[in-house]
C-alpha positions in Angstrom: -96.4 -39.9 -108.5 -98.4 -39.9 -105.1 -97.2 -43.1 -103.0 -101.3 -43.8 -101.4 -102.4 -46.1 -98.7 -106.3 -47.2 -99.7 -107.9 -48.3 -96.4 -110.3 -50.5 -96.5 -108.7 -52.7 -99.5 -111.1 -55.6 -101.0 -110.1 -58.1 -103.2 -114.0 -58.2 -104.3 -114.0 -56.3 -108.0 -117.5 -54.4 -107.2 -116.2 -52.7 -104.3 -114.4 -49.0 -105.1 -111.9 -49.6 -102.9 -110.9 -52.6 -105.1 -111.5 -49.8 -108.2 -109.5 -47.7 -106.5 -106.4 -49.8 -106.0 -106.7 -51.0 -109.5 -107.4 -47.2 -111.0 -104.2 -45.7 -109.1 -101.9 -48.2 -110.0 -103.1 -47.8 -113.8 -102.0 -44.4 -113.3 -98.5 -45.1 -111.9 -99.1 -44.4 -108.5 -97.5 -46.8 -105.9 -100.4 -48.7 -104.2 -100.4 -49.7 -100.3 -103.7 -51.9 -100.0 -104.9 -52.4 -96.8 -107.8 -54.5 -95.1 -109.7 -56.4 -93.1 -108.9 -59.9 -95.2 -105.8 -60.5 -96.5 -105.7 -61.2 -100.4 -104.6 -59.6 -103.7 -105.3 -57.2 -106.5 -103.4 -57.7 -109.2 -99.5 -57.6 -107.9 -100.7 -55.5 -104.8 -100.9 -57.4 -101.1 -103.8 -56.2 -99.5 -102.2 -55.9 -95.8 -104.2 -56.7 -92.6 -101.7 -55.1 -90.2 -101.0 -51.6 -89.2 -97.5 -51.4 -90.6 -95.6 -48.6 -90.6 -95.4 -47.3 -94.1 -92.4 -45.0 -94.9 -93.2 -41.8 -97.3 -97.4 -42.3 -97.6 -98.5 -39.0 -99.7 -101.9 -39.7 -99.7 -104.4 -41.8 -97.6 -107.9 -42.5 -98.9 -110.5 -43.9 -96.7 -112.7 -46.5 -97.5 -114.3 -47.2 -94.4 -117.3 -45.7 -92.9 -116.5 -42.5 -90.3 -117.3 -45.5 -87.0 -114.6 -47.6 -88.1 -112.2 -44.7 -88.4 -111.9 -44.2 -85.2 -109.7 -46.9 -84.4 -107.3 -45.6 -87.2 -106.8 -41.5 -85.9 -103.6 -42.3 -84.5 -102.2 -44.7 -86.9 -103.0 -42.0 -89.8 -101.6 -39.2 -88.1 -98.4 -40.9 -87.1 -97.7 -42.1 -91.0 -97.9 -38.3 -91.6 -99.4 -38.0 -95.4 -99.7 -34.9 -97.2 -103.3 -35.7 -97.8 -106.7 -37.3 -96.9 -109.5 -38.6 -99.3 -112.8 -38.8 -97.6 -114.7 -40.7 -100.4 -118.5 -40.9 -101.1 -119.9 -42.0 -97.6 -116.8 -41.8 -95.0 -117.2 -37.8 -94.3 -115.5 -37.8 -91.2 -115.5 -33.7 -89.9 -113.8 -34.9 -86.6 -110.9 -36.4 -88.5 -110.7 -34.3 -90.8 -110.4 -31.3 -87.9 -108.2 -33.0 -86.2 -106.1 -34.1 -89.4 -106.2 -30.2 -90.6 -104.6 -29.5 -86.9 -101.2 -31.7 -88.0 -100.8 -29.7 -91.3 -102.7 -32.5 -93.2 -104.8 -31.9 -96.3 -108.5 -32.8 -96.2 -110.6 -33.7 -99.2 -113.8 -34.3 -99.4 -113.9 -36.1 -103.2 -113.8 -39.3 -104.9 -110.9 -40.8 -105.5 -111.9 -42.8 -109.2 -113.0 -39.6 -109.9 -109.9 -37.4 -109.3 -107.7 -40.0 -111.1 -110.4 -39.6 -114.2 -110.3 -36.2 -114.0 -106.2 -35.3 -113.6 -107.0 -32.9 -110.4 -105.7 -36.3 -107.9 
């Protein structure tokens, strides 16, 4: 199983992120939430500080490319195996620069990878 940080957590049920969180731990894969508000889904803390999460494999973005800005570093130095640049946070700049560190880019949907087998 693929430990994966969501950024960009809600605890509202129509966002994907909050689909997201719910959809990976369904499928056994240890969920990191984290957001702007703290709050829950399910058994998962949705985190609201940049904490330095140990063995992250992948990292899927739920913020638009703006915002990410403020989270290149932070990203790079939890060093995951993989990025997932969902539907609308297509980020070439990030995802050049995480391709630089040896990083994994993918430009996909993360409900639909877990739906599919191919996450």
């Amino acid at each position: 199983m693929k430990k994966t940080l969501v950024i960009g957590a809600s605890e509202k049920p129509h966002r994907y992120s909050y689909k997201a969180v719910k959809l990976l731990n369904k499928h056994q894969h240890e969920v990191v939430a984290f957001g702007t508000r703290k709050g829950k889904i399910d058994d998962i803390n949705i985190e609201i500080e940049k904490k330095d999460f140990q063995n992250i494999h992948t990292i899927t973005l739920y913020i638009n490319p703006e915002r990410q800005k403020d989270y290149y570093q932070y990203i790079l130095d939890l060093k995951p195996q993989r990025i997932i640049f969902n539907p609308g946070t297509e980020n070439n700049e990030l995802a050049e620069i995480a391709q630089k560190n040896n990083i994994e880019t993918v430009f996909n949907c993360t409900l639909v990878m877990l739906n599919s087998g191919i996450f």
